[in-house]
C-alpha positions in Angstrom: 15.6 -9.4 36.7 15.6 -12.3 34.2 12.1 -13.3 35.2 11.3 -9.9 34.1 13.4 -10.0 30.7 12.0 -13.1 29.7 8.3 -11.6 30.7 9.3 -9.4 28.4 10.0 -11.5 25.5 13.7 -12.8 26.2 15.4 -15.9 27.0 17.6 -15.4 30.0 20.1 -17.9 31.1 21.5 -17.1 35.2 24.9 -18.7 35.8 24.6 -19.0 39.8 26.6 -21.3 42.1 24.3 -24.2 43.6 25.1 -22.7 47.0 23.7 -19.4 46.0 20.6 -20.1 44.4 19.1 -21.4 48.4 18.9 -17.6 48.9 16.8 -17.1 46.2 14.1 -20.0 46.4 11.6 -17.6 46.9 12.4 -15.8 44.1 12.8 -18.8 42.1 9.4 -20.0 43.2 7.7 -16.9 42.9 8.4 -14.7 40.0 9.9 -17.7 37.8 7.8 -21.2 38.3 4.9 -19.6 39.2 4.6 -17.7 36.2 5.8 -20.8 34.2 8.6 -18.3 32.7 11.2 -19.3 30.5 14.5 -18.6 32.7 17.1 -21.5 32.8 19.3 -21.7 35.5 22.8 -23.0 34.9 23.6 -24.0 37.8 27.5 -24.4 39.3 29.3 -26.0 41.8 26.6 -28.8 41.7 27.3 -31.3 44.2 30.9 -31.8 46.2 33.0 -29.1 46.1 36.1 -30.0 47.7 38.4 -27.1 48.4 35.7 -24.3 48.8 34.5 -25.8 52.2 31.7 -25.9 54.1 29.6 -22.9 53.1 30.1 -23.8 49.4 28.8 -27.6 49.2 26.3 -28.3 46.0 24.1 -30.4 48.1 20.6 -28.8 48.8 19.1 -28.4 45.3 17.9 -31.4 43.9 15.8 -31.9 47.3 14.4 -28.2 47.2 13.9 -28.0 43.4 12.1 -31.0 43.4 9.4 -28.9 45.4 8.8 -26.4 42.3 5.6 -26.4 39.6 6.7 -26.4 36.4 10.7 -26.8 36.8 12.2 -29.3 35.0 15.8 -30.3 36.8 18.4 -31.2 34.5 21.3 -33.6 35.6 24.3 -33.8 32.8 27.6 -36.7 33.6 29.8 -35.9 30.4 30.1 -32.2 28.5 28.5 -33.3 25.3 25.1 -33.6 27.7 25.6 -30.4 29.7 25.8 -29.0 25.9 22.5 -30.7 24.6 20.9 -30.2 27.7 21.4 -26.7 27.7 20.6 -26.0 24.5 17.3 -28.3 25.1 16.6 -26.0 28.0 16.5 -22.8 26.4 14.4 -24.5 23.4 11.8 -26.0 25.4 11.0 -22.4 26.7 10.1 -23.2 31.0 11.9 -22.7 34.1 14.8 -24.9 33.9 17.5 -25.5 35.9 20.6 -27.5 34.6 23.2 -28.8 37.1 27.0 -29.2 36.4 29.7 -29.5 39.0 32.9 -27.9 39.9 35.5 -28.2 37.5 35.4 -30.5 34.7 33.6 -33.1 33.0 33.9 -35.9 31.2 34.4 -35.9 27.6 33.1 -38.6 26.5 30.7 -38.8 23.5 27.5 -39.5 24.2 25.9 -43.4 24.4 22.2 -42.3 23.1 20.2 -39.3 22.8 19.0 -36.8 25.3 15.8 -37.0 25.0 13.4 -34.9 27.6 12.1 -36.4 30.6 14.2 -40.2 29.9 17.0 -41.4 31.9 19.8 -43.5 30.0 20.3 -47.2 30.1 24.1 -47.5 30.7 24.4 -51.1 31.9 21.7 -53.7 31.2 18.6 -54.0 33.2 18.9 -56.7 35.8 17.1 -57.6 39.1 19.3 -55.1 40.9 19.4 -51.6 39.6 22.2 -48.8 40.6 20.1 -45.5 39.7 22.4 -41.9 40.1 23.3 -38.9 38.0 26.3 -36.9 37.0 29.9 -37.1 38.0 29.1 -40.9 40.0 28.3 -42.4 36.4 31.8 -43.4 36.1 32.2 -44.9 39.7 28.9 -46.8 39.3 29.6 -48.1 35.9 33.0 -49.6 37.2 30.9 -51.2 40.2 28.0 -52.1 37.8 30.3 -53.9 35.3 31.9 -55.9 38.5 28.7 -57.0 40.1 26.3 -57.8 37.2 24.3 -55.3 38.6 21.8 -52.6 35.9 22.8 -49.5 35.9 20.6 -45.8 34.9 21.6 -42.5 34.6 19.1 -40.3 35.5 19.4 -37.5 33.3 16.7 -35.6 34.6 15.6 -35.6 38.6 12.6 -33.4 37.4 10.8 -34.8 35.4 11.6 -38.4 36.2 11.2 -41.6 33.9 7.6 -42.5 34.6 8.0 -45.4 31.7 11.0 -46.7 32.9 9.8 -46.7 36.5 6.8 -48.7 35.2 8.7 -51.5 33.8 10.9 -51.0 37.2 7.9 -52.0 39.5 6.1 -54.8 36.7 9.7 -56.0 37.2 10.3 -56.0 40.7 13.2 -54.9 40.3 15.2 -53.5 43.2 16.9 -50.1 43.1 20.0 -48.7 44.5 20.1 -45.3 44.3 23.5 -43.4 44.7 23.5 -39.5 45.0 26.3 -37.0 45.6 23.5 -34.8 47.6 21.0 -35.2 50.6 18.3 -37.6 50.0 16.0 -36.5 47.3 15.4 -38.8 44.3 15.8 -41.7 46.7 12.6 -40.7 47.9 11.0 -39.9 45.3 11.7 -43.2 43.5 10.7 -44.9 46.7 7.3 -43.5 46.1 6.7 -43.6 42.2 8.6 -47.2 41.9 6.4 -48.8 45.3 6.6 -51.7 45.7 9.7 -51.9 44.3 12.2 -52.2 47.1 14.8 -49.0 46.7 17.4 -48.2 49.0 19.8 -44.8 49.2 22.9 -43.8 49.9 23.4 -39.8 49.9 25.0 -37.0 52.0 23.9 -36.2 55.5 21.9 -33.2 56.3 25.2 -31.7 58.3 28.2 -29.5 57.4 30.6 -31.4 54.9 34.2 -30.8 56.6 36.7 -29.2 54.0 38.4 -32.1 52.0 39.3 -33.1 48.5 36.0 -34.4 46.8 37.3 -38.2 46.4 37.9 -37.5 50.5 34.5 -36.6 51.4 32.7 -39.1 49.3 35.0 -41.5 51.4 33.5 -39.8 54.9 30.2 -40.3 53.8 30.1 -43.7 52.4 29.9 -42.8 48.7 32.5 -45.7 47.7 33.1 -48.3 45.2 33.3 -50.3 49.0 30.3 -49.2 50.6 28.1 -49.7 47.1 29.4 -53.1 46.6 28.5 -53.8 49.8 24.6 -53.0 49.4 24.3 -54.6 46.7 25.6 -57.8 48.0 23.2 -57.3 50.7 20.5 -56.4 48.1 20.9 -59.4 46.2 20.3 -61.7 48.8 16.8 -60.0 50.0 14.0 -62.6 49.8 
């Protein structure tokens, strides 16, 4: 239906939980990105979702979106960018799909622009990198700030940051990326920034048991621990 309204001259916006949306990637695919139409997804329940158990986990998208022509895949960490990015979605007038999680968000001001297509410098460039997205800013800033290590947040996993990922590889620098999701941009930056050595910690491709969100990030090694840990090991590469 909203490929149709905006075929017909509208500018839909579908509010659909992340969990949802895998039954309609054909739909998605077919009558939206084909087409190049302007629909923007807002998309809920992105990520870890605690409480509404196994059926309900945000976890698939970024892996499966990444697949699409012509989709740009938004990835807000604080309300101020879900606001700008939605607004930029609309504007831009493509498939879109902008990704917010359960609950709220932080609501802190924003440190620079969005601007389409860049990823943020939170922490300054070093030789080891911690690259991730939305609600584990504030857990890798805290781990960044501790270890000396760079940190990015990478406001968009679609497209990504083809100038940052060039200084990236004329740097050599080596990326950790941390994702609250099964693999996706891990492997994606493992291709665009070769031979830059990237390594990834995300969600397994199995059921996540019901928990409290700080719970299963603890069951899957998404912790201030297990970070630390790789980035120790990281640093003492040859």
């Amino acid at each position: 239906m909203a490929a149709g309204l905006a075929r017909g001259g509208l500018r839909p916006v579908v509010a659909l939980y992340s969990s949802f949306l895998q039954r309609g990637y054909d739909s998605l695919l077919h009558d939206v990105c084909l087409q190049k139409l302007p629909v923007v997804i807002a998309l809920d329940r992105a990520g870890l979702v605690g409480a509404d158990g196994e059926t309900h986990q945000g976890i698939f998208d970024p892996a499966y979106l990444s697949t699409m022509p012509y989709l740009s895949v938004y990835a807000p960490s604080t309300q101020q960018e879900l606001i700008d990015m939605l607004e930029m979605a609309v504007s831009r007038e493509e498939p879109a799909v902008v990704r917010y999680p359960r609950g709220s968000m932080s609501d802190a001001p924003l440190r620079s622009p969005v601007l389409f297509g860049k990823w943020e410098i939170v922490e300054p460039l070093q030789k080891t990198v911690i690259v991730t997205f939305g609600t584990l800013i504030p857990l890798a800033r805290r781990i960044a700030k501790k270890s000396g290590a760079g940190l990015v947040n990478a406001r968009f996993l679609q497209p990504m940051d083809e100038e940052l990922i060039e200084q990236f590889k004329s740097n050599g620098t080596r990326l950790l990326v941390v994702e609250e999701n099964t693999v996706s941009l891990g492997e994606k930056l493992a291709l665009a920034a070769n031979p830059c050595r990237v390594r990834s910690i995300a969600l397994p491709t199995k059921p996540i048991p019901h928990a409290s969100v700080e719970r299963q990030r603890e069951q899957n090694g998404i912790t201030e621990e297990r970070i630390t840990q790789l980035l120790n090991e990281m640093a003492e590469e040859v």
